[in-house]
LOLUM-215924 format. One record per atom (N, C-alpha, C, O): x, y, z. Coordinates in steps of 0.02 Angstrom, whole numbers, plus 50000, padded with zeros to 5 digits. Layout:
<rs>
XYZ ...
</rs>
This chain:
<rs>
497215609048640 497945608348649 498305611348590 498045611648534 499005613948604 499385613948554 499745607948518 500105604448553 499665606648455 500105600548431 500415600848382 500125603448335 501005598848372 501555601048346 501455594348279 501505588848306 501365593948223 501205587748180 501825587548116 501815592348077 502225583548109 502755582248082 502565575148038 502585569348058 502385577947972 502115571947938 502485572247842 502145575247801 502985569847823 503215571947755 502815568547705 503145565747661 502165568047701 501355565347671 501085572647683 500955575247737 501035575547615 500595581547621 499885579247636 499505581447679 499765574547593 498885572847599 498955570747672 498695575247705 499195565747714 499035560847774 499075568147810 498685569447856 499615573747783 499795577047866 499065581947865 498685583347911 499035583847793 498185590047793 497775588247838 497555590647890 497685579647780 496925576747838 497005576647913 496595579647948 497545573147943 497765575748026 497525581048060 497215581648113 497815586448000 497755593248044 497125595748037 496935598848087 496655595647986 496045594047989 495555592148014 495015595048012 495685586148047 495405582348098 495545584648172 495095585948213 496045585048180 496355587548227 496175595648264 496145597348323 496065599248202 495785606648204 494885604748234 494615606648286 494655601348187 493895600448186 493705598248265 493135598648288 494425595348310 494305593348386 494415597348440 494475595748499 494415604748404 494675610348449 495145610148443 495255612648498 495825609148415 496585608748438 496975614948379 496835615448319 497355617848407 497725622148357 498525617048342 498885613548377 498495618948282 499045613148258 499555618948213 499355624648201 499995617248198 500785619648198 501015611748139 501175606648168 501025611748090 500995606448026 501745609047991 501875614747970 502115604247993 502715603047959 503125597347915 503315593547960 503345594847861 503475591547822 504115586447818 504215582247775 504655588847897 505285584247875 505395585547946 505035589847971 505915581747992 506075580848046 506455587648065 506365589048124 506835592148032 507185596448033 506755602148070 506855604448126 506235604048023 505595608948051 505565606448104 505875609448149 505205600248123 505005600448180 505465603548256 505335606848307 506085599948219 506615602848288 506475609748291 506265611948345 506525612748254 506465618748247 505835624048260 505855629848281 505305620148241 504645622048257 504585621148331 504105624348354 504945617448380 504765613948431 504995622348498 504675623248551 505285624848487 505475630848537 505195636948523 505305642348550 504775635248470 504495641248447 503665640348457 503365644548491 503285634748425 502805633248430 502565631948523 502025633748546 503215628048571 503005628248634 502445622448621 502015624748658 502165616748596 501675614948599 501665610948668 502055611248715 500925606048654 500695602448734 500705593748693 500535588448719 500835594448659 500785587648623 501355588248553 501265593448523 501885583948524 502055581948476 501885575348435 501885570148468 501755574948378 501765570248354 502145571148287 502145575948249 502625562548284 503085562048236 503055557248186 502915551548205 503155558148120 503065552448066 503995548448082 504505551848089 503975543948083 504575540748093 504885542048014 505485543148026 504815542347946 505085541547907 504965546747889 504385548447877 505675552047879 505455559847839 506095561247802 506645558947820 506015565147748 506765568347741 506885572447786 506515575147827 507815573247770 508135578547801 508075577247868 508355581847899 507845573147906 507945571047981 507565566947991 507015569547997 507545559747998 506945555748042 506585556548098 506805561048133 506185554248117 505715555348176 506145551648249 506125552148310 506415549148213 506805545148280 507515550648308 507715551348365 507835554548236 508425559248280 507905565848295 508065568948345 507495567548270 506885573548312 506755571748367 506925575148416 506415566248374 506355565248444 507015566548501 507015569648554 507585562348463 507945563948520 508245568848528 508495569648583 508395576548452 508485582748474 507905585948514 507985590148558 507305583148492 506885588248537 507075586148607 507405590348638 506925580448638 506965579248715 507545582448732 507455586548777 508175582048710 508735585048710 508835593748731 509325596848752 508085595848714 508115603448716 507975604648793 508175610248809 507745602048832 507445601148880 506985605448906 507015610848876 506435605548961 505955608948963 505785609249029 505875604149063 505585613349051 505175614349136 504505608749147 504275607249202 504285606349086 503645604649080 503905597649025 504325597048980 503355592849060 503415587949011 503045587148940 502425586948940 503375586848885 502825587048822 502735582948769 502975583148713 502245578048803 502205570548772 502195570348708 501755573848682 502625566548664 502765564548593 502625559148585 502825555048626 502215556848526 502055550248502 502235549448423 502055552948377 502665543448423 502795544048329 502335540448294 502135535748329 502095540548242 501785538048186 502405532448140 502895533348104 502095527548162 502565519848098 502035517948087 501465519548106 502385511948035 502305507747991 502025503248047 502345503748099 501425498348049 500935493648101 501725486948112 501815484148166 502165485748053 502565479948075 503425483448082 503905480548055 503505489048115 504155492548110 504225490748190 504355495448227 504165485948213 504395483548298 505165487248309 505325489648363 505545487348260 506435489748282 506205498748292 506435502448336 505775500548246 505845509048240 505525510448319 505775514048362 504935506648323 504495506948378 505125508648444 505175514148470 505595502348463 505855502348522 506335508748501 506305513848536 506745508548447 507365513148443 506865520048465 506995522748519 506375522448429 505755527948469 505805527448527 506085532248554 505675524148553 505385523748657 506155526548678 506285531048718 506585522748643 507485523948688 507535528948660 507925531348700 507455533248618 507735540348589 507185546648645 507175552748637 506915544248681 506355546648722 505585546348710 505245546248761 505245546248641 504635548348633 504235542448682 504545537548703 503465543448696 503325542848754 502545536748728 502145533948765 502605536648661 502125532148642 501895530948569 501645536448554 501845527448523 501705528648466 500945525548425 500535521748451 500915528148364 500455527748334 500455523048265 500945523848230 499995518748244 500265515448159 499905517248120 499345519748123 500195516048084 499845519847993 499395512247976 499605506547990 498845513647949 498435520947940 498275522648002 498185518948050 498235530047995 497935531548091 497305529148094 496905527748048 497255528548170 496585527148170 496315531648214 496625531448268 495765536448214 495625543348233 495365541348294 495555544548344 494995537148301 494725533848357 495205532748418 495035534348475 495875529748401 496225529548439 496685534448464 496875535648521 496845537948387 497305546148429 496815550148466 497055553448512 496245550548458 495745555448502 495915551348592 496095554148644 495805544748581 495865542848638 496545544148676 496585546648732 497115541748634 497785544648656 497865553048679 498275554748722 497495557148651 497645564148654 497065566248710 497185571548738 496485563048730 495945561948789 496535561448849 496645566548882 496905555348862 497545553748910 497815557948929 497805560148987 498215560448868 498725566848855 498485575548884 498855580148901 497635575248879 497465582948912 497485579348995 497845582549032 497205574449022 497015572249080 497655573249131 497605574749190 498295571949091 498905573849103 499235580849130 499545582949180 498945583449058 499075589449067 498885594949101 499125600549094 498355592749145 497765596549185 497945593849238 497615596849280 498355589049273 498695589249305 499445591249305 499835593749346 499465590449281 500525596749268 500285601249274 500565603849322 499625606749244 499505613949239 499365614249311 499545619449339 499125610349344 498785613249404 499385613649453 499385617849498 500005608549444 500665606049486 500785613449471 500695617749514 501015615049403 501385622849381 501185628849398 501505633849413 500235627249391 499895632749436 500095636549484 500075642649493 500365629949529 500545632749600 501095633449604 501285637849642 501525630049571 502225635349585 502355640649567 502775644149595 501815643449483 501915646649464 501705656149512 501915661949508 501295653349543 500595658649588 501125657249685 500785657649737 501735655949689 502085655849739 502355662849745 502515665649692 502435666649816 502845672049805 503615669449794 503905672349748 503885665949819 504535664249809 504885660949721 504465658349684 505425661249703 505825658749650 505805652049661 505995649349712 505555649249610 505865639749620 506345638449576 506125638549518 506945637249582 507415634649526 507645627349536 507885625749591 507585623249491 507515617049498 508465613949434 508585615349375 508825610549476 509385609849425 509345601649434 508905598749466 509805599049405 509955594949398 510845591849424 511285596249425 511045585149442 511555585749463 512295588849426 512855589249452 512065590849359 512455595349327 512365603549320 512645607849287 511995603449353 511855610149373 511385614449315 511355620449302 511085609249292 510595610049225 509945612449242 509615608749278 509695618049223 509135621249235 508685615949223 508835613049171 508055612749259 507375609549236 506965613649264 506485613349225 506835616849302 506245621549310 506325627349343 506775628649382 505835631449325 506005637649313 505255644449325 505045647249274 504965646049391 504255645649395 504395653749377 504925656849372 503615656249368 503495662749372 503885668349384 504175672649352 503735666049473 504225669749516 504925670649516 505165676049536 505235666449499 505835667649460 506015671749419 506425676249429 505665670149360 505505675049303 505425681049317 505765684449278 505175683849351 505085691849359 505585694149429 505585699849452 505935689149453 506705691649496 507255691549463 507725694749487 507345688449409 507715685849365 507935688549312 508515688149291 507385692149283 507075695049209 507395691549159 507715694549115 507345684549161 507295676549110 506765674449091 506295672449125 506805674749029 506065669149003 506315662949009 506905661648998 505765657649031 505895650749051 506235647048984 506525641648983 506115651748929 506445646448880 507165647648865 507495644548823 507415653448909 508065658548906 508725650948944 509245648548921 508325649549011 508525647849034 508565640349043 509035636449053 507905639549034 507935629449025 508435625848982 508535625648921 508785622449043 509455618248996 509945620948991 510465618648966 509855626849017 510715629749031 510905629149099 510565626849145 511655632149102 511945630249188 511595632949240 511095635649218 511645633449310 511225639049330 511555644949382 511345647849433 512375645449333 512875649049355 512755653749338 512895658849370 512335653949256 512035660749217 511585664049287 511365669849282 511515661549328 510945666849379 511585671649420 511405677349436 512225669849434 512765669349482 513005675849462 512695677949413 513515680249486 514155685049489 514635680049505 514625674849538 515065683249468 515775682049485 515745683249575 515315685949610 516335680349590 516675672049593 516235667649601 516595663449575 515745664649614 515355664249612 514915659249557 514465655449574 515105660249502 515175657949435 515595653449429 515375647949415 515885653749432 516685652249409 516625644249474 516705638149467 516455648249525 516605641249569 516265635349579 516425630049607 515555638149539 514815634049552 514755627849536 514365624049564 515285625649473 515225619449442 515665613349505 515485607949526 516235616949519 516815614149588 516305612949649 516235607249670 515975617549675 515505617149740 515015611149722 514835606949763 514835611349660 514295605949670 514475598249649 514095593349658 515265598049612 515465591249614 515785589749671 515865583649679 515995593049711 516485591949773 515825588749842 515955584749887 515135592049829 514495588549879 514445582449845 514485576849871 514365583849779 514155574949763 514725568749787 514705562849803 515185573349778 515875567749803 515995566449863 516245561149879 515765573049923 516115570849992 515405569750014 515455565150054 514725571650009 513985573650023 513955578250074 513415578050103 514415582950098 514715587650149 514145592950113 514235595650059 513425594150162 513095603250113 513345608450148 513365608150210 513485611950127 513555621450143 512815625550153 512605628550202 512495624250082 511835624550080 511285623450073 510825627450071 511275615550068 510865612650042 510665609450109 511055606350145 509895610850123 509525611050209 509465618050243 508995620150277 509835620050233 509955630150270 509965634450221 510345634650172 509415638750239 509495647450194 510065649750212 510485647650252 510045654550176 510765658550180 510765664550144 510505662950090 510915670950142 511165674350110 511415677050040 511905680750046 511185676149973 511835676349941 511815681649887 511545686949902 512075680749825 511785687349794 511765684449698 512025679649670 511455688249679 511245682449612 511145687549558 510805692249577 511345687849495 511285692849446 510775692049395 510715686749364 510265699349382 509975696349331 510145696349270 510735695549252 509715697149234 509615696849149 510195701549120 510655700049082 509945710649163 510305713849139 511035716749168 511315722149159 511245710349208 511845711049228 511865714249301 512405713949329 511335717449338 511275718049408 511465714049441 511415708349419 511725714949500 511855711049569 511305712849608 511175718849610 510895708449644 510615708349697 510775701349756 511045695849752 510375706149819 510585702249870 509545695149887 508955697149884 509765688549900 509135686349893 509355680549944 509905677949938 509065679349976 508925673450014 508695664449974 508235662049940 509225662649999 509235653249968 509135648950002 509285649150062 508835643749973 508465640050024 508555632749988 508135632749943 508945626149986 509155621649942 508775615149955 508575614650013 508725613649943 508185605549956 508265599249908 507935598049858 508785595249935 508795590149875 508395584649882 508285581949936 508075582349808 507615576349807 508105570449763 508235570349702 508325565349822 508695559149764 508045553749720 507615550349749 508115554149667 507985551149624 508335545849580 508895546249554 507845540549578 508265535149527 508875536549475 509425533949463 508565540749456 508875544549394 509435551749400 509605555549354 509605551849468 509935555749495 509675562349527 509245565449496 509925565049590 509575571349615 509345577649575 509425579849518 509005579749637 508805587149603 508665593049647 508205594349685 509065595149635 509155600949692 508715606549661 508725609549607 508295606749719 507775614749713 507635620349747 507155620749786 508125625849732 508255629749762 507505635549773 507085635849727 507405640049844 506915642449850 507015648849844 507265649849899 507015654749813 507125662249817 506835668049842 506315670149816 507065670449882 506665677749884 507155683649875 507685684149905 506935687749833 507265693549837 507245699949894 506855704449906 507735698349914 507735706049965 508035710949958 508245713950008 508145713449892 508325719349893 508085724249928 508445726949968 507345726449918 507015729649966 507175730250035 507255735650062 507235724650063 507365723250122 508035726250152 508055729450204 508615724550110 509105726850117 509255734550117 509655737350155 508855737550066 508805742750053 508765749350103 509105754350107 508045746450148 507695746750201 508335747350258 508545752850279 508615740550280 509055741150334 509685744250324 509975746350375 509985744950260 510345749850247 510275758350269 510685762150293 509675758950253 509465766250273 509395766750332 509565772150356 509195762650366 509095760950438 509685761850455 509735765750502 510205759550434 511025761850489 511235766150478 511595769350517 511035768250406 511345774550377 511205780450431 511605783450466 510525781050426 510155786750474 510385788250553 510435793750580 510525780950584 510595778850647 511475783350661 511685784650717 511825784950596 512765785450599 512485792550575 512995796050577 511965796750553 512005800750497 511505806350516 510925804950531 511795814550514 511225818450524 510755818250464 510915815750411 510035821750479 509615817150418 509445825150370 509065826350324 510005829950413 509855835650378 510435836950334 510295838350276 510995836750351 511655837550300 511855833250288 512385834150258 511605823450300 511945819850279 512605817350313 512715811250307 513085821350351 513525820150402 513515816750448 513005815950481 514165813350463 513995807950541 513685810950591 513955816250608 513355809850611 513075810550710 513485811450767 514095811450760 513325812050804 513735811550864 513635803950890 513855802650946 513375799750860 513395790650868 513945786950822 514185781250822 514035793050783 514705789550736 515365793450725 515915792650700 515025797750754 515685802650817 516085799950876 516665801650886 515875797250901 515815790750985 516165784450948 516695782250970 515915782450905 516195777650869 516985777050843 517405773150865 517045780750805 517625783150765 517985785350833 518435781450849 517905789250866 518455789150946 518715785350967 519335785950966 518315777251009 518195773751025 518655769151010 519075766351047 518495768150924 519205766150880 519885768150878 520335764150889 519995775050863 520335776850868 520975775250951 521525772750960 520605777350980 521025779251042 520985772551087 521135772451147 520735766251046 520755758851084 521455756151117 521555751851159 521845759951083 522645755051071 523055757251121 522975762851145 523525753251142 523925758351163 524305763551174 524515766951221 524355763151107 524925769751086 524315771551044 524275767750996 523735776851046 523385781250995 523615784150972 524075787350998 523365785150892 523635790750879 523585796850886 523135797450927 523885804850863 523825810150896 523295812650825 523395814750768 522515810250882 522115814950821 521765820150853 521575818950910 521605827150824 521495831050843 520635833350827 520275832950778 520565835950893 519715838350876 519525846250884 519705850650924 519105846250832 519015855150838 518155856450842 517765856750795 518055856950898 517345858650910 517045865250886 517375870450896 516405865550854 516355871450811 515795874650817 515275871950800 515815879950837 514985882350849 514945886950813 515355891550810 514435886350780 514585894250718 514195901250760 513705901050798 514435904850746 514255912250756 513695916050719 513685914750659 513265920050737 512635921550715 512085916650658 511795918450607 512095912550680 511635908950652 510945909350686 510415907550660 511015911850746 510075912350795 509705917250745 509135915750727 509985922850722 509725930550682 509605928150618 509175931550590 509875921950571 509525919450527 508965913950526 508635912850476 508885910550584 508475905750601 507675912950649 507065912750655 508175917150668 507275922950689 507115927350637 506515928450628 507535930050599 507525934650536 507155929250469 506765932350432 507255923050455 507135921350399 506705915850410 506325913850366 506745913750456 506365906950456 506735901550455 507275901550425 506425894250500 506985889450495 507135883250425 507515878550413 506575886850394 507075883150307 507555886850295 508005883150274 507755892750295 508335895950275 508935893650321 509495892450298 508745892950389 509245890850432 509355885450397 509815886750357 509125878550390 509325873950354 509865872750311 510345868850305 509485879950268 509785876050208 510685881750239 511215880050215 510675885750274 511245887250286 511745880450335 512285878050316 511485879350377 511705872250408 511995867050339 512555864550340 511515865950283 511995863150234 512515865950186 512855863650140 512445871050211 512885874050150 513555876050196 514095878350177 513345874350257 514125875550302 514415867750314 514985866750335 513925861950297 514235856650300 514645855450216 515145852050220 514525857250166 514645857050099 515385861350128 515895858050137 515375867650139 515955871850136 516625865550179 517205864050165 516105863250238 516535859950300 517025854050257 517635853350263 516535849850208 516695844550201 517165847250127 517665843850117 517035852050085 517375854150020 518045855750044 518485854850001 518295858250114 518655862350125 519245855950153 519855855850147 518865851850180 519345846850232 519555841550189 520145839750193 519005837950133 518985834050093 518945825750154 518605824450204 519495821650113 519325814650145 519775814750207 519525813250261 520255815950204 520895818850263 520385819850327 520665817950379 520025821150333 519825821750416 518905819750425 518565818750375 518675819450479 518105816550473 517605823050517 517565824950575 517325824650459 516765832250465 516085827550506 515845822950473 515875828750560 515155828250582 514845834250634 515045839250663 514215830450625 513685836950662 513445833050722 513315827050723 513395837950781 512995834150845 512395839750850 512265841850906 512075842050798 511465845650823 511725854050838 512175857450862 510835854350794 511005863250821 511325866050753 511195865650693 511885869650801 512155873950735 513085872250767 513565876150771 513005864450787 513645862150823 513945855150769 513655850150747 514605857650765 515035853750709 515485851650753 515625852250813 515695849050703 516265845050770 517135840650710 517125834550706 517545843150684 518085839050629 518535834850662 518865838150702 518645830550662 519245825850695 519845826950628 519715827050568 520235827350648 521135827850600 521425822950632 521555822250692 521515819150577 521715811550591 522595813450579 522795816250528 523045811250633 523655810950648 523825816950618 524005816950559 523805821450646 524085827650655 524725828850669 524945824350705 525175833550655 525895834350662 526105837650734 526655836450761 525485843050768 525545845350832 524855850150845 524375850250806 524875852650883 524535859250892 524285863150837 523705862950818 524825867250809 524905870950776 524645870350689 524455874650649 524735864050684 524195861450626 523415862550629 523065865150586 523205859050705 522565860050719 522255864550708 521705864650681 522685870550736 522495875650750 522385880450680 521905884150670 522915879350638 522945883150580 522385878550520 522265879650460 522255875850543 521465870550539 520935873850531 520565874650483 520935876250607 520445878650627 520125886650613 519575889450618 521035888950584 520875894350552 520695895650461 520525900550428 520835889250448 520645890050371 519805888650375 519465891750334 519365882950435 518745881750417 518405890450450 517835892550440 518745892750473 518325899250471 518295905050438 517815908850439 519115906550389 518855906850319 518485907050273 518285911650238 518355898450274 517835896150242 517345897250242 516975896250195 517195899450293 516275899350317 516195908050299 515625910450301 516745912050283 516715918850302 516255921250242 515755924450258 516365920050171 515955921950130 515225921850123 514985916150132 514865925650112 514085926750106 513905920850065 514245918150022 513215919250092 513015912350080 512275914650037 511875918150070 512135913349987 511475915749949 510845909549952 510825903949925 510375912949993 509985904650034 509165906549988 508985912249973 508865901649978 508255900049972 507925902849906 508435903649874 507465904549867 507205904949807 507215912749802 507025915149749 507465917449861 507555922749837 508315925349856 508495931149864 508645919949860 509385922949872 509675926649937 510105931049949 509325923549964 509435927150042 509905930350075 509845928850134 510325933950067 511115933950107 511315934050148 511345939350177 511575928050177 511795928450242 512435926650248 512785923350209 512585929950315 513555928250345 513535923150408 513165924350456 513895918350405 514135916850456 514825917050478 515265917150434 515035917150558 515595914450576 515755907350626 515275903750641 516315906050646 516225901150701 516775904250755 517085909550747 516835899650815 517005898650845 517415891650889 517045889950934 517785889150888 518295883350879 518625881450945 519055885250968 518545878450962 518885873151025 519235869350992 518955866450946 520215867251010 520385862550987 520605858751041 520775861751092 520635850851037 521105847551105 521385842051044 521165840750988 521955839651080 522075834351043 522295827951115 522485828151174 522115822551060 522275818351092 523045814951118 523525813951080 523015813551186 523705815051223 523765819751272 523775819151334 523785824951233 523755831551268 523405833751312 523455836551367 522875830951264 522115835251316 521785828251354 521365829651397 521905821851347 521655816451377 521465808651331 521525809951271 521375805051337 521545796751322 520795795451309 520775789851282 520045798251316 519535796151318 519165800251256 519425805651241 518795798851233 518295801851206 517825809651268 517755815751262 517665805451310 517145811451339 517595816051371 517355821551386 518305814651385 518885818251406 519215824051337 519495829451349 519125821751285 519355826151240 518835830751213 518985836051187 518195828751219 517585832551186 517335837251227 516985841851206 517555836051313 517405840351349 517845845751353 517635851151374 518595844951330 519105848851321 518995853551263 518945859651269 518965849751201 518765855551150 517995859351152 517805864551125 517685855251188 517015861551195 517015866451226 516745871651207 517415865451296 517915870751342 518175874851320 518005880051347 518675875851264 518955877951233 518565881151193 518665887251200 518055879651142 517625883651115 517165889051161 517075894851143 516935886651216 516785892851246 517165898751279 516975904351295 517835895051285 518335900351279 518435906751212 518515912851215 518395902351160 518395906851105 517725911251093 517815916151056 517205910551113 516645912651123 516675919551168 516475925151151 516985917951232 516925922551275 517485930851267 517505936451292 517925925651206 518525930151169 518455936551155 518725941951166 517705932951109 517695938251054 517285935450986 516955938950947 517415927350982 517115925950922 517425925550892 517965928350901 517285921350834 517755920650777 518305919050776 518625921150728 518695914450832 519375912350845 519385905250864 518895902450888 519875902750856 520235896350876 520735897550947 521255900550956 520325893850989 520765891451053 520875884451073 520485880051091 521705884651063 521715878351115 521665878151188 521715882351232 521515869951185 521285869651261 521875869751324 522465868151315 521715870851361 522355871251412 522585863151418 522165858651416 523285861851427 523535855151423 523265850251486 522815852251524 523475846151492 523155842051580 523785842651615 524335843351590 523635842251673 524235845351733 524105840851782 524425841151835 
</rs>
């Protein structure tokens, strides 16, 4: 065991630690009550023992700063008195320590006391074992919201050492608001016994060490005790998880080649739009670019690619946040212009994104050069119809109008009659 020995008797404390050493035990030997407090968060021991009479601090206010420090783990203290000090004895037991010893020691008997004390402790290690070897976080508070335990798993979701955290609030795990409200949420249950979360997981999000937010799953479980509850919360981190289904919707709204909405978040954004009764007048310009087949047979289809992104870069540099640039496949674009002034905006729209696209594009590790143009269908909404598949069929209409032109032009679509 580790034992922490607080004895202001150089000779009594040597021979101790002496004895004590000679029984297998690594010992941690200090001279006044002060050390010991002090020795006590540092040393971590599995056993204390205290001389009741020391300078610079007695054994009786050590004891009760040490218990005071509090710990995940219990760490039995026994003081050393005088055989007829009956007042020091009890004022000891009420300051916390957990059993004592009288002068002169008698070795016979601390071996036996410290025999108890491992039998103990080989049961706590094995309790800690297993919380410690859990995939989940155990955080264990108190009805002040006082950290008492604090397992493994925690520790490495957390990035807290158990001694970071034992005995502090356990708002330090929290983000704002969150923080701030934690101490109110948990006197307002003790007062009405109304839980939010305490019986049901839930959701929530918890910061670590170095100031990250993550998202983790809670799980609350209170145990009432004589001595008042103890709420022990269960953790898992899902960032991963989240991570995961994030990408998952992302992909599902998103071409997976330029990054741009889909034609699923094309449908969407319509849908919205044109729900109301009075929609607004947004305009769509369907876009098919022009010679792009002669770089996809001439170069190969990585070059096509990377031209497909570099016409979504131009699409999206050119339009900015003002309108919503997506791809439905192919070498087919598609811009919505959100509340447009008429026609004639659209249209002059439609003539700046082909502009854009007009300059030579330098593709792949040998600089490839290629040109594109497009071709542009516009309809707007109102005009051209009240639906999604009514307006998309209008400006695609319209684009093969411009197609059959000549290329390289913007047509609007004929109005509804």
């Amino acid at each position: 065991m580790k034992i922490l020995l607080a004895e202001d008797s150089k000779a009594i404390g040597l021979h101790i630690t002496r004895t004590l050493e000679e029984w297998g035990h690594e010992v941690t030997y200090v001279m006044d009550g002060r050390a010991a407090v002090d020795a006590y968060q540092q040393a971590r021991p599995d056993l204390v023992l205290l001389d009741v009479v020391m300078p610079e601090m007695d054994g009786i206010e050590a004891t009760r700063q040490i218990k005071a420090q509090g710990s995940d783990r219990w760490v039995p203290l026994l003081l050393i008195t005088a055989l007829n000090s009956t007042e020091e004895v009890v004022a000891g037991l009420d300051a916390g320590a957990d059993d004592y010893l009288t002068k002169p020691i008698n070795f016979a008997v601390l071996q036996a006391r410290i025999n108890v004390m491992q039998r103990i402790k080989l049961i706590q290690d094995s309790l800690f074992g297993i919380l410690d070897n859990v995939f989940e976080g155990i955080v264990a508070i108190n009805e002040r919201g006082i950290i008492k335990t604090f397992n493994q798993a925690a520790e490495k979701i957390f990035a807290y050492r158990p001694q970071e955290v034992i005995g502090q609030n356990v708002k330090l795990l929290m983000p704002q608001p969150y923080r701030n409200e934690h101490d109110g949420y948990l006197a307002r249950y003790q007062r009405e016994r109304t839980p939010h979360i305490i019986g049901a997981g839930r959701k929530v999000r918890g910061r670590r060490r170095n100031g990250e937010i993550f998202p983790m799953q809670l799980s609350v479980t209170e145990i009432e005790r004589d001595n008042g509850s103890l709420f022990i919360g269960l953790i898992r981190d899902i960032s991963e998880e989240e991570a995961a289904r994030e990408r998952i919707e992302y992909l599902a709204m998103h071409d997976a080649l330029t990054g741009l909405p889909n034609r699923a978040r094309l449908g969407e954004l319509l849908d919205q739009r044109l729900c109301g009764r009075n929609p607004p007048c947004d305009a769509i310009l369907f876009i098919d670019l022009d010679g792009f087949k002669p770089i996809n047979d001439n170069h190969g289809h990585e070059i096509g690619d990377q031209a497909l992104i570099e016409v979504a870069r131009r699409l999206q540099a050119g339009l900015g946040n003002e309108a919503f640039v997506g791809r439905l496949g192919g070498d087919e674009f598609v811009v919505v212009l959100l509340d447009v002034s008429g026609p004639q905006a659209a249209i002059d729209a439609g003539h700046a994104i082909i502009a854009a696209l007009q300059p030579p594009m330098q593709l792949g590790p040998e600089a490839i050069t290629c040109r594109l143009g497009a071709s542009i269908g516009v309809a707007l909404g109102g005009m051209h119809g009240h639906s999604r598949t009514v307006l998309l069929t209008a400006a695609d209409s319209a684009m093969y109008m411009a197609k059959r032109a000549g290329k390289g032009r913007v047509v609007l679509a004929p109005p509804l009659t």
